[in-house]
C-alpha positions in Angstrom: -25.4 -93.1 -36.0 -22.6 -95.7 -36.9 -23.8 -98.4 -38.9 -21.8 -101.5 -38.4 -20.8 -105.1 -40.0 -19.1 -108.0 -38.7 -16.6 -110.8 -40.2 -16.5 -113.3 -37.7 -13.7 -115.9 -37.5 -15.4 -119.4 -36.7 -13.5 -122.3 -35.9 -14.1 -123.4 -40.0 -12.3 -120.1 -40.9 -8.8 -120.6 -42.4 -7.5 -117.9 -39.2 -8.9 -118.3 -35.7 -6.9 -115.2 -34.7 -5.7 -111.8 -36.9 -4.0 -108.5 -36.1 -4.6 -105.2 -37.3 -1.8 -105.4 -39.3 -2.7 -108.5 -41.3 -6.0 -106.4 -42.2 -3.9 -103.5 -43.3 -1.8 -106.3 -45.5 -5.4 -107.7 -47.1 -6.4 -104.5 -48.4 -2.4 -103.4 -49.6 -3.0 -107.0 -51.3 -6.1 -106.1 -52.5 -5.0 -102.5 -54.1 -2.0 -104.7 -55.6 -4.4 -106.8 -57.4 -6.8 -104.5 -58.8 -3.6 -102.6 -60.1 -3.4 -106.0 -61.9 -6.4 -105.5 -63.6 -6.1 -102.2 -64.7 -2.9 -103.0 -66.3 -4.5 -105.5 -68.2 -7.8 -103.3 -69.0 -4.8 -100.6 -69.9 -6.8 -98.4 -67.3 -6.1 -96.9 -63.9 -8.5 -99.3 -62.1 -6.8 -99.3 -58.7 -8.0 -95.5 -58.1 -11.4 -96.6 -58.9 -11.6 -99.9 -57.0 -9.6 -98.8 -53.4 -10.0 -95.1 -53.5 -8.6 -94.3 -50.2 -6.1 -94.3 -48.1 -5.0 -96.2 -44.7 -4.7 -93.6 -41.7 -4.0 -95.0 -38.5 -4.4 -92.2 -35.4 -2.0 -92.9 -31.9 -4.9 -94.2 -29.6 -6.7 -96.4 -32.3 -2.8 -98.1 -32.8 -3.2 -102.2 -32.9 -6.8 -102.1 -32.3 -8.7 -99.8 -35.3 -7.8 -97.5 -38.7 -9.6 -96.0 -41.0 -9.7 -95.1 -44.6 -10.1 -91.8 -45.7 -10.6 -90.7 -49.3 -10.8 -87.2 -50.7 -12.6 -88.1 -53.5 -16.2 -86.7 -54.1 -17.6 -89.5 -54.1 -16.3 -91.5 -50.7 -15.1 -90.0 -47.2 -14.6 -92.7 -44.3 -14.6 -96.5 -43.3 -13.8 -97.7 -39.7 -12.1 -101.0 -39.6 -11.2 -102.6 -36.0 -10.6 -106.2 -34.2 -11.8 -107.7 -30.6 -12.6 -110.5 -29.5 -16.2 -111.7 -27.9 -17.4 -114.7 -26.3 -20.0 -117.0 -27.4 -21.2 -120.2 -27.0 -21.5 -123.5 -29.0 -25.0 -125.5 -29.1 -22.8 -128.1 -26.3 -23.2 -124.9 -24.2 -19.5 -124.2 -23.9 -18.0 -120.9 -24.2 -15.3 -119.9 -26.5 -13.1 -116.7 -27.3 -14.0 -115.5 -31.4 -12.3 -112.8 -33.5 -14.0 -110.2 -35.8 -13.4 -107.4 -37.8 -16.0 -104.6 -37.5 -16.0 -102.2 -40.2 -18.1 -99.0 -39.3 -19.8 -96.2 -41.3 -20.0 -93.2 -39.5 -22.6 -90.7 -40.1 -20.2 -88.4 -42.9 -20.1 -91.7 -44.8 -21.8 -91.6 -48.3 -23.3 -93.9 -50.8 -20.0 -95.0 -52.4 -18.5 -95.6 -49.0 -21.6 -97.7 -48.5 -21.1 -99.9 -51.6 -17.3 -100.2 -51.0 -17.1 -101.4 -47.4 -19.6 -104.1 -48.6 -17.6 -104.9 -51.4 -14.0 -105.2 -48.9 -16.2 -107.0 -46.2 -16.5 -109.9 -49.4 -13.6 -109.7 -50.0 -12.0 -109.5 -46.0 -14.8 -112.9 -45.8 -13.6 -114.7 -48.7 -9.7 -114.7 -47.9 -10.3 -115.2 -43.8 -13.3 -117.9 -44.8 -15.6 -116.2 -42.4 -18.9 -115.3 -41.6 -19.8 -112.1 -42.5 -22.5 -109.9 -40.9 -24.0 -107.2 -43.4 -24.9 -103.7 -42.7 -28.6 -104.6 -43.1 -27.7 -107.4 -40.3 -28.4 -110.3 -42.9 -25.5 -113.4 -43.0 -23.1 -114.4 -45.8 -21.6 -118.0 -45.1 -17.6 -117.8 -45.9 -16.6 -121.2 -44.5 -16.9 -124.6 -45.5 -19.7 -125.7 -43.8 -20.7 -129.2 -42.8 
């Protein structure tokens, strides 16, 4: 069974709305600064810290990837966007954007430990509010 967490985009994020291709930027951004570090540790960090690699199939184009790793010690992440509707304590209704990021059954440990590590890290630079795989809420946004 797919286990699942959310970053939600709430109107104190710094983005209301984001493509999959922005998400496909974050992490290329991400790999680029972990290379960083590893050149400044004079190690190859960047295999360590983002060892996969971002697959994109024909029906899941603009909506969902994945990453896929051959190492031992990962295999799979989902990531995808949409859009639900919820309401504000007023009672009105409004559109909101998340990213899910999925574990499917053949994910492991690692993978486990690394999509909570890119869910920080997706929460931090989209100031959201992330949703954890053990359904407990990290506050990203300025809050008032």
């Amino acid at each position: 069974m797919t286990v699942n967490a959310y970053i939600k985009l709430v109107p104190s994020s710094a983005k209301q709305t984001i493509t999959i291709e922005e998400v496909k930027e974050l992490f290329h951004y991400y790999k680029n600064i972990t290379s960083k570090t590893g050149t400044q540790l004079d190690w190859q960090y960047e295999d360590a810290a983002f060892p996969y690699e971002i697959k994109e199939t024909e029906e899941g184009k603009g909506k969902w990837f994945y990453l896929y790793s051959d190492h031992e010690r990962y295999n799979v992440i989902l990531l995808g966007i949409d859009k639900e509707t919820v309401r504000n304590e007023e009672g009105e209704e409004r559109e909101q954007m998340y990213i899910q990021v999925g574990l499917p059954d053949q994910a492991t440990h690692g993978d486990k430990g690394k999509a909570n590590e890119f869910c920080k890290f997706l929460a931090k630079k989209l100031q959201g509010e992330l949703h954890l795989f053990n359904k407990r809420i990290m506050y990203f946004y300025p809050r008032k």
